[in-house]
N, C-alpha and C positions, 0 to 999 in steps of 0.2 A: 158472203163469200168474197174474199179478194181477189185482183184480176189474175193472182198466179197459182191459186185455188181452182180458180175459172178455167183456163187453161190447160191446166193442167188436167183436170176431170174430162174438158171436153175431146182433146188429143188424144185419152188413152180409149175414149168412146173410139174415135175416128181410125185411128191410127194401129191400135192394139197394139202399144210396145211403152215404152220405158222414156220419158222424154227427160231431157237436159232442158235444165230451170234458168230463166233470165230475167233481172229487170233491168229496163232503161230510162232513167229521168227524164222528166222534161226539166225547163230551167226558169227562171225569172230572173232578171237582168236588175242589179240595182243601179249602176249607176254606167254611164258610156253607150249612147246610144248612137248607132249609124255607122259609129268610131272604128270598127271591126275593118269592112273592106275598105277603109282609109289609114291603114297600120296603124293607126290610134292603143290605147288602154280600153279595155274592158271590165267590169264585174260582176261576173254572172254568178249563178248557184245551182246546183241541182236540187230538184226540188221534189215532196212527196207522191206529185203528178208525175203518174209514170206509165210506161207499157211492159207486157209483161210476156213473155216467149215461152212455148213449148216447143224443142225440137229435136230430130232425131235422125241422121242419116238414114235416107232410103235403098241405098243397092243401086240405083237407078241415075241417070244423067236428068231426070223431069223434078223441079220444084212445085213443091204440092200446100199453096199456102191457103189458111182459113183466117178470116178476121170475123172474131165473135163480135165487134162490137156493130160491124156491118151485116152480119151471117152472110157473108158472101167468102166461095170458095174461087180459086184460081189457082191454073198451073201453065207454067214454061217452062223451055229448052235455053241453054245458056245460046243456042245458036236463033232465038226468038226475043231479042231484046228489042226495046223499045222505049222511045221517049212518051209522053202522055201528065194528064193530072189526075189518074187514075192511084189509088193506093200501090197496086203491082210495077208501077213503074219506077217507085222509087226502090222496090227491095232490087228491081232490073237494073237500076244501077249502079246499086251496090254491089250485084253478082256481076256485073262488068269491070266493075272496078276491082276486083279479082282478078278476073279473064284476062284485065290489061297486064296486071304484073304478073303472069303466067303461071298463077298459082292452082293445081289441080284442083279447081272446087266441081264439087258431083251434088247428087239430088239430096233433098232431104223434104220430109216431113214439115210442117211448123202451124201454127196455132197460136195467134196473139191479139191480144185486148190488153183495156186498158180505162185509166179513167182520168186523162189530161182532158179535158173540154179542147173540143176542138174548135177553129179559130179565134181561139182567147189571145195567142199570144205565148202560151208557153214549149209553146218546139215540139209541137207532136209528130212534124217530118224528120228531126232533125232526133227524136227519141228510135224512132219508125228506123231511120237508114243505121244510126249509129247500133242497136238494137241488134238488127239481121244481123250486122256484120263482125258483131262481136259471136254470135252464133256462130258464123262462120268460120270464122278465127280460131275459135276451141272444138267445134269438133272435127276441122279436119287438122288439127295442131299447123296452124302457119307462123304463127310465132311473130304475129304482126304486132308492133307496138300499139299501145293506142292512138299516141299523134298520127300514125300511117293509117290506123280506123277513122278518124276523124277526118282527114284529109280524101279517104276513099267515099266518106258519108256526104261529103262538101260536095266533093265534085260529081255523085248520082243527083244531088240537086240541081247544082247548074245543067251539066247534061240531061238530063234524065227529067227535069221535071220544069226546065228553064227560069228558076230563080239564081241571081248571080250574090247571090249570100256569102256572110263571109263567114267565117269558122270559130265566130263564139258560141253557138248554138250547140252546134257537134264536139265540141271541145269540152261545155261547161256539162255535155251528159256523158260525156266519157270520165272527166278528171274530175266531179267533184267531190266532196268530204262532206260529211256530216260537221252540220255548225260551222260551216266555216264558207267564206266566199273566194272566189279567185280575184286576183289582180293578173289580168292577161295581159301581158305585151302580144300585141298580134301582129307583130311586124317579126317579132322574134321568137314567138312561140315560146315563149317561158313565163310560167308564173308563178305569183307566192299567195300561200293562202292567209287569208284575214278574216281571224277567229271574229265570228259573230256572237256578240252577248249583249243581245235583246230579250233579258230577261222578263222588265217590265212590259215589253213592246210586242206587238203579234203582226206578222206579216200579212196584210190582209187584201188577198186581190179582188179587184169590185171590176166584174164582167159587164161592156157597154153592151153586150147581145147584137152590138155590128159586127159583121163578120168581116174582115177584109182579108182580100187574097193578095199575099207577096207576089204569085207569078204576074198581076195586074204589071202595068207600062208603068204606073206610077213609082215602084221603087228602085227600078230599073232605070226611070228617069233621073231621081237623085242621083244615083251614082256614075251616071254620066253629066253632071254637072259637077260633081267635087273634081271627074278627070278631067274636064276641061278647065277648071282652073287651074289644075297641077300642072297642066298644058301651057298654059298661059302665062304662069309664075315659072317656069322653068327658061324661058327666053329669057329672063331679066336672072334667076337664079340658078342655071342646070345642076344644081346639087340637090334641088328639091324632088324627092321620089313621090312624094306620097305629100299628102293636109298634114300628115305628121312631121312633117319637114320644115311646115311654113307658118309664120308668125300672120296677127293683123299686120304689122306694119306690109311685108311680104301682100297680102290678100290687096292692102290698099294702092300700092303700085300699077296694078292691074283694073281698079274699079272702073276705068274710063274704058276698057275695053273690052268688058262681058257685060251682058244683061243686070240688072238686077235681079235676076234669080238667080245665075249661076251667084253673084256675090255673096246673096246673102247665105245661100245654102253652103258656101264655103267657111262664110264667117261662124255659121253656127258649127260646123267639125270642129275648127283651128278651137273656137271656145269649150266646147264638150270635149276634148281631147285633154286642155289642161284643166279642168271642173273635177273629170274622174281622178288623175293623181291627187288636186286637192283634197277629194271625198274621203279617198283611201287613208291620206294622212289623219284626218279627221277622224274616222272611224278606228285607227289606231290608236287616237289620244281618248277615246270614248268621248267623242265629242258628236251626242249623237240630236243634238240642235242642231249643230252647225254642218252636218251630215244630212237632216232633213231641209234646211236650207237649198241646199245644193240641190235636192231632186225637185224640189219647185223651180228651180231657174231652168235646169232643165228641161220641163214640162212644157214651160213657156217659148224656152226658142221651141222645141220641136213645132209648139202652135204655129207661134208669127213667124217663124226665118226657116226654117226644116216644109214646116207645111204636110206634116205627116201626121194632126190630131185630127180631129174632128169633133163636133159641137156637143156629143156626149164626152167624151174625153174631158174638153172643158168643164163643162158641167161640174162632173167629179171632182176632180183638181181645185173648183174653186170655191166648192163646198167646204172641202179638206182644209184649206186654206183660213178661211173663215168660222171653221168650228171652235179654233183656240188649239191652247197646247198641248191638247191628249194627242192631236193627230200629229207626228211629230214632222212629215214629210209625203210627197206623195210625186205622182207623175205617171203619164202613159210609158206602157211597158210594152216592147218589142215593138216589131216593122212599122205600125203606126196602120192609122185609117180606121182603127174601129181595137177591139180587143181590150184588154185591161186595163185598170188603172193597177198601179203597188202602191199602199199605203203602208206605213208603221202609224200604226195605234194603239196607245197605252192601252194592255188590258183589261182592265178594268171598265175601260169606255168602249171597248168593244158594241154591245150590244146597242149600248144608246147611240154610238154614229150608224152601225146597219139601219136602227127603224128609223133614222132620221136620213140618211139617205135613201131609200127605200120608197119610203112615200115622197120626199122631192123628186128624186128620178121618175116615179110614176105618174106622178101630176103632173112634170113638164114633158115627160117623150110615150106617155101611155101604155109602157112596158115596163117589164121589173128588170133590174140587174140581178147577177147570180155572183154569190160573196165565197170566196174559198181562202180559206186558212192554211198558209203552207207551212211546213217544217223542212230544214235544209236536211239533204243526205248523202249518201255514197254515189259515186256513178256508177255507172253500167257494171253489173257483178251478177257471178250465178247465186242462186239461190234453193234452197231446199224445204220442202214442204214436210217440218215436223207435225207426227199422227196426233 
């Protein structure tokens, strides 16, 4: 049974009425990573990992939510919000974020699961807020756009759940396409899509089974090291807003007077920032060597200058690396500290790198990875269960 199968059977158990069908992607990022809350380029995807909504207007001012995949029920009062790292707190912020632009949202029903693995890496908050909110948008007709859904899903995060994330996550589950990835300016919120044809090649995520949590200090610490160098460059430059502003030569002016941490974690934006335009071009010209190229240099600052892998990460990475040409590309995916690797692997060789990484991962860290095959797709859309 799929998760909107799932849902749907259990809501009409709970609820006895007729529900409105959703699903929400999760995403995987191929190239631009951190680049988001530093107006950078992004290229994210929506991916076959998703969540899936039953829901239905209650009559009532009380939200009334089930999560099958926790079996746990909860309900509030839009005059009951609250911050926490509970699941209910992030739909609380997204029915605040209503509240804020004074939009008449009332109770309802709802019922949702799903099957993004959680803590991989691929936006199960960022599916979760974007999700509700598209609910909420169609049945009480507000006529929100999606950038305005996206931006209400961002900001239940940061309030709401206290990660100061930036808006490729809610973005790439709201705007994506089937087969195809975005090129996000996030400084400007526009972007174009880059038809993906990986015919030969399978997108294949390989799960470290560390979990790591974004609300932690640590990602929060990065992004208070890129502002203080924007700080710091803007006394010699005041035109520079943003890492997306600022060259090496720009970052080097400044090296006598920040740590070596704030530099190097600058140095690594100012270069991931122009890495992703390169990729994009590349991936344009189907230059999908010279595209896997790029996610290994990637992988590597995040190790030595980001300092956002960790020693399974490695592992992975430099397996990928070393297997030869079937692998064509690889690199840790999303916030960093634990979560996936992305690899493109000729299909064909699929199988033989799984059992070959498989028993290396298990020999060195005494656990298995968990391998998920995604396919790119639509964003956030209602959906209909034909009999």
């Amino acid at each position: 049974m799929t998760p909107l199968q799932s849902v749907d059977a259990v809501f009409k158990g709970k609820f006895n009425n007729e529900p409105f069908l959703i699903v929400a992607p999760g995403r995987i990022n191929l190239m631009g990573e951190h680049t988001d809350y530093n107006n950078g380029f992004v290229m994210p995807a929506a991916v076959d990992k998703h969540i899936a909504f039953a829901a239905a207007p209650n009559g009532t001012d009380q939200f009334n939510v089930y999560s099958l995949d926790f079996n746990e029920s909860f309900s509030f009062h839009l005059s009951q919000l609250k911050p926490g790292n509970h699941w209910s707190n992030y739909m609380m912020g997204v029915a605040g974020g209503f509240k804020q632009q004074g939009l008449p949202l009332a109770g309802i029903d709802c019922v949702f699961g799903g099957n993004i693995p959680t803590g991989a890496g691929l936006s199960s908050s960022a599916a979760l807020c974007c999700g509700i909110g598209f609910v909420f948008n169609e049945l009480f007709h507000f006529n929100l756009t999606r950038l305005q859904l996206a931006k209400i899903a961002q900001r239940a995060e940061h309030e709401f759940a206290g990660v100061r994330c930036g808006i490729m996550d809610q973005y790439a589950s709201l705007f994506g396409l089937a087969n195809a990835a975005l090129m996000l300016d996030c400084r400007s919120l526009q972007h174009e899509y880059l038809p993906i044809r990986f015919q030969e090649v399978e997108i294949l995520l390989i799960d470290t089974n560390v979990k790591h949590e974004l609300a932690s200090s640590a990602y929060n610490q990065r992004r208070a090291a890129c502002e203080e160098g924007v700080s710091m460059i803007q006394k010699n430059k005041p035109t520079v807003q943003s890492l997306r502003d600022a060259d090496l030569n720009d970052l080097e002016m400044i090296q006598p007077l920040v740590s070596p941490d704030v530099f190097s974690k600058c140095q690594f934006i100012i270069q991931e920032i122009a890495r992703t335009q390169q990729a994009a071009q590349l991936l344009k010209a189907h230059d999908l060597a010279g595209f896997g190229k790029k996610m290994f240099e990637t992988h590597w600052g995040l190790s030595k200058k980001y300092e956002v892998s960790c020693s399974e990460s490695d592992f992975l990475v430099k397996l990928a690396e070393n297997f030869g040409s079937e692998v064509v590309g690889a690199r840790q995916m999303g916030g960093g500290f634990g979560g996936c690797t992305i690899n493109l692997v000729n299909k064909a060789a699929v199988q033989k790198y799984t059992s070959k990484v498989k028993a290396e991962y298990v020999a060195s860290f005494k656990k298995e990875p968990d391998f998920y095959s995604v396919m790119l797709m639509q964003g956030v859309h209602a959906e209909s269960i034909t009999p």
